[in-house]
N, C-alpha and C positions, 0 to 999 in steps of 0.2 A: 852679799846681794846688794844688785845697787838699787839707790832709793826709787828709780823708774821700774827695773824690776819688781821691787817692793809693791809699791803702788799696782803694778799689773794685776800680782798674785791675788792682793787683798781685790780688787776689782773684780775677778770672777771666781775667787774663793766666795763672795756675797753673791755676782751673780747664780749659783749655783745653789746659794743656802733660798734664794729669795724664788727659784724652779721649784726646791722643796716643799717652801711654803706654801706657794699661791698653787701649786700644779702647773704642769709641761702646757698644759690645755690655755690656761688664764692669761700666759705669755704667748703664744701663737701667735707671731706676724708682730711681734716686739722686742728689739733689738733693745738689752739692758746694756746703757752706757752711762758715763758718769754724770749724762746730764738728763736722764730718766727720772721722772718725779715719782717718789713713793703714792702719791696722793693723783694725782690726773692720770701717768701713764701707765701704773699698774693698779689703780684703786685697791691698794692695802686699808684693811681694815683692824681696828683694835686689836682682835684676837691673833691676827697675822704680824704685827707689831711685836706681841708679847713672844710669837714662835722664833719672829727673827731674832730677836733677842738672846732667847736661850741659846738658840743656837748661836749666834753671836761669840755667847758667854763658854758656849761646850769648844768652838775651835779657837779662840785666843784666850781663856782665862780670865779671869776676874777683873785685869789690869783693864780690860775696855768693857765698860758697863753700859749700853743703849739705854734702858729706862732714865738715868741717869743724865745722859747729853741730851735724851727728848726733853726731859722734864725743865730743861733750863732754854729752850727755844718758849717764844711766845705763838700766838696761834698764825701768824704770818709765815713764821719763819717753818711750823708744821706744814702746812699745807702746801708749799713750796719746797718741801723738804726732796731733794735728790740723791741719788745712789751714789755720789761723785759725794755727799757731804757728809754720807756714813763713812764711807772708807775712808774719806781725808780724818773722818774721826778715830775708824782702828786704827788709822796709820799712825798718828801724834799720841795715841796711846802706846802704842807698839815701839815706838823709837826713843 
């Protein structure tokens, strides 16, 4: 697989865990791309945090931990935090 492919898959492998969590409904008329903020474009909240996580943890393993990578951002780097900076994180875990 090449690394652009790669990147795709992980791309809406997450868009489709992050449908799960928030619901079909919470995304309506929001197009999740890698420059989609956790924090303004979808308002995740804590508990949606911990879900995307598990689920995170249930389709790549252990080797990419989110609690983990959240925990070492400061409160800037959270609230600006995008779906393009999770996946570039399963991806460096992944490779």
């Amino acid at each position: 697989m090449t690394e652009v492919a790669q990147g795709e898959d992980v791309l809406s492998e997450l868009a489709r865990m992050l449908v799960d969590v928030v619901g079909e409904d919470s995304l309506a008329g929001v197009e999740v791309t890698r420059d989609t903020t956790l924090n303004d474009d979808l308002a995740l909240e804590g508990i949606e945090f911990v879900a995307l996580a598990q689920r995170i943890r249930q389709s790549y393993g252990e080797r990419v931990e989110l609690t983990g990578f959240l925990a070492g951002l400061d409160l800037e780097q959270l609230t600006t935090l995008t779906v393009g900076d999770v996946a570039s994180h399963i991806e460096s875990r992944l490779s």
